[in-house]
Backbone as JSON, one array per atom type, in Angstrom:
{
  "sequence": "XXXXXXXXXXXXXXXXXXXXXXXXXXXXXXXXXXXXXXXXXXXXXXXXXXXXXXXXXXXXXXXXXXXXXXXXXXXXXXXXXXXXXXXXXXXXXXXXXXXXXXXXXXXXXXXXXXXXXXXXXXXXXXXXXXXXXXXXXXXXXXXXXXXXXXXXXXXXXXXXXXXXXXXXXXXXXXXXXXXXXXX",
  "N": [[0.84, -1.18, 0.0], [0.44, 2.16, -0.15], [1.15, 5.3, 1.39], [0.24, 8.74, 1.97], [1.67, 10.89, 4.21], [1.17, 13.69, 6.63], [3.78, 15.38, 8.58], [3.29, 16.62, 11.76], [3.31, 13.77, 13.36], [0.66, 11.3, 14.66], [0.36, 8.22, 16.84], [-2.12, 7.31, 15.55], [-2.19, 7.59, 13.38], [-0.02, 6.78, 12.77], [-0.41, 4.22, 13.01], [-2.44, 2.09, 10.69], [0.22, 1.83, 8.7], [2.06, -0.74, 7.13], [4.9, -3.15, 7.21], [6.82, -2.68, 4.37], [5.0, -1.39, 3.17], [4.95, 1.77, 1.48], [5.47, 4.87, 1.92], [5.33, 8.52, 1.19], [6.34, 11.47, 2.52], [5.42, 14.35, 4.15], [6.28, 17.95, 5.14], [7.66, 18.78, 8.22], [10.73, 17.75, 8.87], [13.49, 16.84, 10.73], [16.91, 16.73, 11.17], [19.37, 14.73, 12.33], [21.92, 13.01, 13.12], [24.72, 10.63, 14.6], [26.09, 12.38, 16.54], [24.87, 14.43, 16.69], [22.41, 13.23, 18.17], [24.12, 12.56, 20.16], [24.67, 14.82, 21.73], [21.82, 15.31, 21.73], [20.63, 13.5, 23.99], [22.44, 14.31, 26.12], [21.76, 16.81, 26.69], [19.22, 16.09, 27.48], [19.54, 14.4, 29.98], [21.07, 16.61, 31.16], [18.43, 17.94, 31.69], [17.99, 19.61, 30.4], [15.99, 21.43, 27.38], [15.26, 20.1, 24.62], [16.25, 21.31, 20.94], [14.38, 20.94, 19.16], [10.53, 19.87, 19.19], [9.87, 16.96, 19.97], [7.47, 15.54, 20.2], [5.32, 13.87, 17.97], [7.19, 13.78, 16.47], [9.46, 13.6, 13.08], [12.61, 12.53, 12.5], [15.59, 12.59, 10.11], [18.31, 10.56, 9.82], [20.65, 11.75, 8.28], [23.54, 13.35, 6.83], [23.83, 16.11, 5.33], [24.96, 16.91, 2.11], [27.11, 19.98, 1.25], [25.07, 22.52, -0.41], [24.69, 23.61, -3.64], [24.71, 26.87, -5.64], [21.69, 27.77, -5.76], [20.16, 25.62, -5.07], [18.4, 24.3, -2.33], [19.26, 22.13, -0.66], [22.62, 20.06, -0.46], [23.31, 16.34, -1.8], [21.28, 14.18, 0.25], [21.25, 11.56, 1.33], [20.38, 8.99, 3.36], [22.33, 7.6, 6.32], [23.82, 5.07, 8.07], [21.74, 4.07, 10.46], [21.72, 2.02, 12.98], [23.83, 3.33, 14.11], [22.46, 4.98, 16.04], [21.02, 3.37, 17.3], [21.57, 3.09, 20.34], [20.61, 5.64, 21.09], [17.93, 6.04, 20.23], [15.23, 4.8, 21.52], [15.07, 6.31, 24.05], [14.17, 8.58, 23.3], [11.99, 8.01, 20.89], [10.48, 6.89, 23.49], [10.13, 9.99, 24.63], [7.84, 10.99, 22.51], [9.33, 10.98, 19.47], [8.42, 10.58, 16.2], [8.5, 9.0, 13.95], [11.11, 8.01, 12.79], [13.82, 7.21, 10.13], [16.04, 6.25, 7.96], [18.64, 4.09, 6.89], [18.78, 0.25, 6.74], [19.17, -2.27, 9.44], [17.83, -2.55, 13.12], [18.03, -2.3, 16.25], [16.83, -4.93, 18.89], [15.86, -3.31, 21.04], [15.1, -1.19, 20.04], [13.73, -1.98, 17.95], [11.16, -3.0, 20.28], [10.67, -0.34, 21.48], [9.42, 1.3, 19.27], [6.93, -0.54, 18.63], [6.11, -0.4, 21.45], [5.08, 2.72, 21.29], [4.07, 3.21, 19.03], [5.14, 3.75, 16.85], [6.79, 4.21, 14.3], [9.84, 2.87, 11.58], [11.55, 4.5, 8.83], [12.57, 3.58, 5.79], [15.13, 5.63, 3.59], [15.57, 5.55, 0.49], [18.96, 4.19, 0.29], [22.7, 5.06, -1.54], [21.04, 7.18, -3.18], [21.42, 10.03, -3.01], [21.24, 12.0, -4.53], [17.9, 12.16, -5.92], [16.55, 12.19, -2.47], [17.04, 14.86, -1.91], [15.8, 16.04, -3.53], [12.81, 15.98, -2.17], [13.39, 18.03, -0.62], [12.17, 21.26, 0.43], [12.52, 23.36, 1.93], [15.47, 24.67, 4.41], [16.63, 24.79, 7.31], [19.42, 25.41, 9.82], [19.52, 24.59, 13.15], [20.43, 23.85, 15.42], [23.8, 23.67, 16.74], [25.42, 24.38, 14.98], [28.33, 23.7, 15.13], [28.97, 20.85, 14.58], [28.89, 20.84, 11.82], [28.38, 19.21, 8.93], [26.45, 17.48, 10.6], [25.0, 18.98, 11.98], [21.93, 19.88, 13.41], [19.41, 20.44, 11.55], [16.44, 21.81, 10.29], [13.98, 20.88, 8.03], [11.88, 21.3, 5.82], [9.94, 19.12, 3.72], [8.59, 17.63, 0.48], [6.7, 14.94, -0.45], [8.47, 12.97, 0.5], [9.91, 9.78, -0.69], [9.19, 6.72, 0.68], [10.0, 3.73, 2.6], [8.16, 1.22, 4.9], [9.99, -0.01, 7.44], [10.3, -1.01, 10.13], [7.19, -1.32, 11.75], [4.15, -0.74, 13.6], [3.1, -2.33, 14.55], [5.13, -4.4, 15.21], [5.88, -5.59, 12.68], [8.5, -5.99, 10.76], [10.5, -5.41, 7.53], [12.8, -6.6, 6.92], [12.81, -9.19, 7.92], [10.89, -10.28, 7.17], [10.41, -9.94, 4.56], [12.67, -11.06, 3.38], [11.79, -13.96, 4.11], [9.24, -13.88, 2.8], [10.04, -13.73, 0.18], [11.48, -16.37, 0.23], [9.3, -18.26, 0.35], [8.16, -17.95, -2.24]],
  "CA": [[0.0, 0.0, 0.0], [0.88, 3.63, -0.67], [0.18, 6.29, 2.32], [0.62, 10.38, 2.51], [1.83, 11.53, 5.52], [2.05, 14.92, 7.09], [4.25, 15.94, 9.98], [3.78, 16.38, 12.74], [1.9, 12.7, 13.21], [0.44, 10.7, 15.68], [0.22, 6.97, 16.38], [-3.48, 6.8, 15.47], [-1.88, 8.44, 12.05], [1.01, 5.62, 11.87], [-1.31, 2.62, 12.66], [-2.35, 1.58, 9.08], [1.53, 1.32, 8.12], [2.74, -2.52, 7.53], [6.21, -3.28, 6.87], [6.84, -2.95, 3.5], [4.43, -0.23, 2.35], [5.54, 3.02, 1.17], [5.07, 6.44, 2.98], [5.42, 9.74, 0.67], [6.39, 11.82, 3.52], [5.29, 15.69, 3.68], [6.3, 18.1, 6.37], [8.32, 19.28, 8.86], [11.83, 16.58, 9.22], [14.34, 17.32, 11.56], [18.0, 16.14, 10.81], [20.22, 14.43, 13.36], [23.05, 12.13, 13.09], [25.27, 10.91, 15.63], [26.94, 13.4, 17.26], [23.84, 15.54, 17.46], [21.89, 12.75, 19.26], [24.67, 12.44, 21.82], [24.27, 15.65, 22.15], [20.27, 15.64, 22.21], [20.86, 12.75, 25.14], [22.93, 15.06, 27.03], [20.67, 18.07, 27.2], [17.56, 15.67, 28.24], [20.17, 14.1, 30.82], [21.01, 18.04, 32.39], [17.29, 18.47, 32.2], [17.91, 20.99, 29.37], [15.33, 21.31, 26.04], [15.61, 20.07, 22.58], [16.31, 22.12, 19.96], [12.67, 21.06, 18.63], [9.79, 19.05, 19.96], [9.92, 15.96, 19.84], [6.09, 15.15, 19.8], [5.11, 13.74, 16.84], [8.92, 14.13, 15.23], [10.35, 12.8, 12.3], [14.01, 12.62, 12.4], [16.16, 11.83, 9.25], [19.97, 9.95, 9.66], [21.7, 12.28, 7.64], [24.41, 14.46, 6.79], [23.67, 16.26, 3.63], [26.66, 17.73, 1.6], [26.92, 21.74, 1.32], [24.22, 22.77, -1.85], [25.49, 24.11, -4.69], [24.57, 28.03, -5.3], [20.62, 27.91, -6.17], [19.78, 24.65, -4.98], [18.39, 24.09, -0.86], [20.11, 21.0, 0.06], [23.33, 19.25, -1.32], [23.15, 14.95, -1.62], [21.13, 13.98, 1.31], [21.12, 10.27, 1.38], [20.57, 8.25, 4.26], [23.23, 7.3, 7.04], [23.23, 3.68, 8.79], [20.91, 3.71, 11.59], [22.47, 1.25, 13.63], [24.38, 4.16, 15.08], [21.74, 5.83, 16.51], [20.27, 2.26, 18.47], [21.56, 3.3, 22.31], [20.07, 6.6, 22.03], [16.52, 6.39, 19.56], [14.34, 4.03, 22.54], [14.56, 7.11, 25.04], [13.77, 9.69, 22.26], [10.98, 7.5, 20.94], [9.55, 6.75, 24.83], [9.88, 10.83, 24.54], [7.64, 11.37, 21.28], [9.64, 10.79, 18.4], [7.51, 9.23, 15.93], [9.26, 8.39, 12.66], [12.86, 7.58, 12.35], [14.06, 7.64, 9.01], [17.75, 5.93, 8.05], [18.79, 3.04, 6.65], [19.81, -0.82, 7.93], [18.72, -2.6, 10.55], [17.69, -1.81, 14.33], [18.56, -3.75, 17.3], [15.86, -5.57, 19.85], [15.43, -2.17, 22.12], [14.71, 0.3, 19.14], [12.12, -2.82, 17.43], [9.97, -3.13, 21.5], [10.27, 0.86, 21.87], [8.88, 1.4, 18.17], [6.08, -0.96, 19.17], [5.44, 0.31, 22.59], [5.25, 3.99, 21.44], [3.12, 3.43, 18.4], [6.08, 4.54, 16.12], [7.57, 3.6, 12.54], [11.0, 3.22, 11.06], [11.42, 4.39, 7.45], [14.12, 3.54, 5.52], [15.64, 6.2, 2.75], [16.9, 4.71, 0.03], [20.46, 4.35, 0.06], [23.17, 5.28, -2.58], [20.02, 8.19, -3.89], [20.88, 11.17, -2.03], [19.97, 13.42, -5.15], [16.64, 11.85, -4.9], [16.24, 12.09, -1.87], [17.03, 15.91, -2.06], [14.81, 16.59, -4.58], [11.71, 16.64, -1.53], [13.43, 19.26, 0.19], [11.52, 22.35, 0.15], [13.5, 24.29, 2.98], [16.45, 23.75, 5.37], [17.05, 25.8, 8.6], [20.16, 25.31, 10.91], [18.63, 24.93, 14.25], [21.19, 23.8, 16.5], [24.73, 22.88, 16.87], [26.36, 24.36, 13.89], [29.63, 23.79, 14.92], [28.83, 19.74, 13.95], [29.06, 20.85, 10.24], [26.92, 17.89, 8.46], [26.06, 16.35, 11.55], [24.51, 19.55, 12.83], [20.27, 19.52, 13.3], [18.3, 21.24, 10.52], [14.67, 21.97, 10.17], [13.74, 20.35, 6.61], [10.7, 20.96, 5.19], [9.37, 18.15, 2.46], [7.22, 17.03, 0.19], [6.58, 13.6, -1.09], [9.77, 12.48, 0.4], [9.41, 8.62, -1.01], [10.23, 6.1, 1.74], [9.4, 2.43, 2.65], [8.29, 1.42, 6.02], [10.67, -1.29, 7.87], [9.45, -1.41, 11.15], [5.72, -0.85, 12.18], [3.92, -0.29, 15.05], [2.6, -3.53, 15.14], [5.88, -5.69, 15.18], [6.53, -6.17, 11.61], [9.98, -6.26, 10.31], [10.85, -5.55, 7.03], [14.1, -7.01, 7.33], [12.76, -10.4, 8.44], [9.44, -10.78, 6.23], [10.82, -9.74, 3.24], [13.23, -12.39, 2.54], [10.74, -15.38, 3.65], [8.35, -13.95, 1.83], [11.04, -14.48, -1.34], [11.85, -18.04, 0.01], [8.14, -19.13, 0.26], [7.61, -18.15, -3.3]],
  "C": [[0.88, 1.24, 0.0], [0.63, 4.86, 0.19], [0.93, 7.54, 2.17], [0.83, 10.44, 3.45], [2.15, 12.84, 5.94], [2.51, 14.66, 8.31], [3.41, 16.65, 10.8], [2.58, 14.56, 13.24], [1.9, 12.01, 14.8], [0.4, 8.79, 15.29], [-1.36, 6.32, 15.71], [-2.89, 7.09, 13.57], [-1.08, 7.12, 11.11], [0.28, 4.17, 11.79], [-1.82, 1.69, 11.23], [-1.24, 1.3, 8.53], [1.56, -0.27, 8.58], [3.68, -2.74, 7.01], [6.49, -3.49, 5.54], [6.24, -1.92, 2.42], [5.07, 0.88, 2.31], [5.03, 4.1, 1.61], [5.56, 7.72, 1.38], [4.82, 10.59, 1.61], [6.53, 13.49, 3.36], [5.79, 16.5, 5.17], [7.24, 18.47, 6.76], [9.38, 17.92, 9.05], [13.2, 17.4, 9.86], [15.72, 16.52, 11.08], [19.0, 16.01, 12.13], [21.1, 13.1, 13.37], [23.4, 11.53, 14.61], [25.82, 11.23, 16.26], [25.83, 14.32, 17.77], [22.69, 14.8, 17.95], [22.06, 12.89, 20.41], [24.41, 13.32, 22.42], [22.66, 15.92, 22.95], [20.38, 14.51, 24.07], [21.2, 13.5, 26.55], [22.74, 16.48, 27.68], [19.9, 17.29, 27.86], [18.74, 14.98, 29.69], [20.67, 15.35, 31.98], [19.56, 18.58, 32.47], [17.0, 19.71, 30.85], [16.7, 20.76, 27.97], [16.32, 20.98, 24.91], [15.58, 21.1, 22.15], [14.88, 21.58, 19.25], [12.07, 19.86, 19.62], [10.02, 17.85, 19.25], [8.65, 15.04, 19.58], [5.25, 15.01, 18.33], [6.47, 13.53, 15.55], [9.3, 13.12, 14.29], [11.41, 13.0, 12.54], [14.56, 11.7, 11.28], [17.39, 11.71, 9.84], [20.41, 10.67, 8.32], [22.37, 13.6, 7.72], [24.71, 14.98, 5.48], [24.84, 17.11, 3.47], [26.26, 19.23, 1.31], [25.81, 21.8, -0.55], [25.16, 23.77, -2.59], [24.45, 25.37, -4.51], [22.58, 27.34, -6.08], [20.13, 26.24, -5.86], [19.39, 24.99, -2.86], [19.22, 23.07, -0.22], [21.03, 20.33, -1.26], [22.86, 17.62, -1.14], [22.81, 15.03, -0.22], [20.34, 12.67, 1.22], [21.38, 9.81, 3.06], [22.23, 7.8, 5.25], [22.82, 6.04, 7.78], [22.57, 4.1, 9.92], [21.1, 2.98, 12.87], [22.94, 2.33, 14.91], [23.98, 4.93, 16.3], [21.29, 4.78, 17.51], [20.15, 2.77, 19.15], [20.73, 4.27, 22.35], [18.22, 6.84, 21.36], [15.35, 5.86, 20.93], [14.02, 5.56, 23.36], [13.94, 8.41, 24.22], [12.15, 9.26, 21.56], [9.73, 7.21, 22.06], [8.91, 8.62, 25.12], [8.75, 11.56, 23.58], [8.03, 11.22, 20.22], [8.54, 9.54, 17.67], [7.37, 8.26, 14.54], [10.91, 9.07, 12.86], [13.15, 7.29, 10.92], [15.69, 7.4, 8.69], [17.91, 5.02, 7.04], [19.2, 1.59, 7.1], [18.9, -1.01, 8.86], [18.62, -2.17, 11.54], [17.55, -2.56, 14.88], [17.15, -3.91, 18.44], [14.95, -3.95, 20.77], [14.56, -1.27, 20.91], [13.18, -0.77, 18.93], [11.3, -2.52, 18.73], [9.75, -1.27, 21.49], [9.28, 1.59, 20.5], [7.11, 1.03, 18.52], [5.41, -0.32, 20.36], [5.01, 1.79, 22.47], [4.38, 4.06, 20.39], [3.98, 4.18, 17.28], [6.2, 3.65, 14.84], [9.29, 3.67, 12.28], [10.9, 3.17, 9.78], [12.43, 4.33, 7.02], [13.99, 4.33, 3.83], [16.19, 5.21, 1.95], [18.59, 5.43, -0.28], [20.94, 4.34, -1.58], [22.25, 6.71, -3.64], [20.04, 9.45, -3.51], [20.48, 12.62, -2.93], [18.68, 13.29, -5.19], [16.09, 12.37, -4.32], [16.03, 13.82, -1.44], [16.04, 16.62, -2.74], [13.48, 17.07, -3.64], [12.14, 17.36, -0.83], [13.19, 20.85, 0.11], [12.41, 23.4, 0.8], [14.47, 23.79, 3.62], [16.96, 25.07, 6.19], [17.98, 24.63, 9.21], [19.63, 25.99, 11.95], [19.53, 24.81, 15.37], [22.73, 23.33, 16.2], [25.7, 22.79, 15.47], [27.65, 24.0, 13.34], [29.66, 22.06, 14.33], [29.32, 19.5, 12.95], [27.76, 20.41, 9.81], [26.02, 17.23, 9.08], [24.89, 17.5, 11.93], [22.45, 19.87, 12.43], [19.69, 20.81, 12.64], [16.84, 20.81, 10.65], [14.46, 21.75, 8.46], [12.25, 20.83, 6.77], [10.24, 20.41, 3.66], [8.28, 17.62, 1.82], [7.08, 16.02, -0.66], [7.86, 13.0, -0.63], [9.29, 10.66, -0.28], [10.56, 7.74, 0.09], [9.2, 4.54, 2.04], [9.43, 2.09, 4.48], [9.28, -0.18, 6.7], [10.26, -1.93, 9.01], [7.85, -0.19, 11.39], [5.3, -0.82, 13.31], [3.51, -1.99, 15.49], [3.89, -5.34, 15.75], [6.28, -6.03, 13.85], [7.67, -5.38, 11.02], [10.5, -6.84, 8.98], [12.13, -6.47, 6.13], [14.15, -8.75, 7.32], [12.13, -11.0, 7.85], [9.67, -10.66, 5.0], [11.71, -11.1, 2.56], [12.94, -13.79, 2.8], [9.77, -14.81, 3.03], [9.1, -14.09, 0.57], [11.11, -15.72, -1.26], [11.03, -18.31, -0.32], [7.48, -18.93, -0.9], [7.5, -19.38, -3.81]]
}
């Protein structure tokens, strides 16, 4: 199946996703790597605010390259996901409510996904003109000194993205290639 989504969403919003269907994703997307997780970790750890809300949040894994003169964003392709594991669960238990990367996600991220009523979408990799192409805007919001790493305010439209994990437990990752064997 094929779903629209705007930002800022809820889980009553992500429920209909099943591992495998495609999202064309509109909206407000936040950008954060890892360096400006650790960071986000270590504000909510002194008690301090995010640089945005977190309620409802998308967050993309990447670090897009500088744009050329008349363009908004340079290549902004996906970054592994993986990296992000230790710190997405407490960010997700916080609101976050699409993740957005590529690659697998370890046992904690899959139960907190589930428990929170969340999604993981995966960018495709190797596409980051693509993937550029739905970027409408791009604000530096926090943490400039990062560079690539540092958290922008995207705004997109139609980003095209596939869902991997769902709210319900299903796992792209896992269903996909028995559903090839059991052809």
């Amino acid at each position: 199946m094929e779903y629209r989504l705007i930002t800022p969403c809820t889980a009553q919003d992500l429920a209909p996703l099943r591992a495998g269907d495609t999202v064309l994703l509109s909206g407000v997307v936040y950008t954060a790597r890892d360096q400006a997780h650790k960071r986000m970790i270590e504000a909510l750890d002194r008690g301090e605010p995010l640089p945005f809300d977190l309620e409802g949040s998308a967050i993309y894994y990447v670090g897009p390259t500088p744009e050329r003169p008349g363009e908004v964003i340079g290549s902004a392709g996906p970054t592994t996901s993986g990296r992000m594991d230790a710190m997405s669960p407490r960010l997700l238990d916080l609101g976050n409510k699409i993740m957005i990367g590529k690659g697998k996600r370890d046992a904690a991220v899959k139960e907190a996904v589930v428990r929170n009523g969340a999604v993981y979408l995966a960018a495709l990799g190797g596409a980051g003109a693509l993937m550029a192409k739905s970027v409408q805007t791009l604000e530096v919001i926090a943490w400039p000194d990062l560079g690539c790493e540092a958290v922008r305010r995207l705004t997109v439209q139609d980003m095209p993205l596939t869902v991997i994990l769902d709210a319900h437990g299903g796992d792209l990752y896992l269903e996909g290639p028995e559903a090839y064997r059991n052809r």
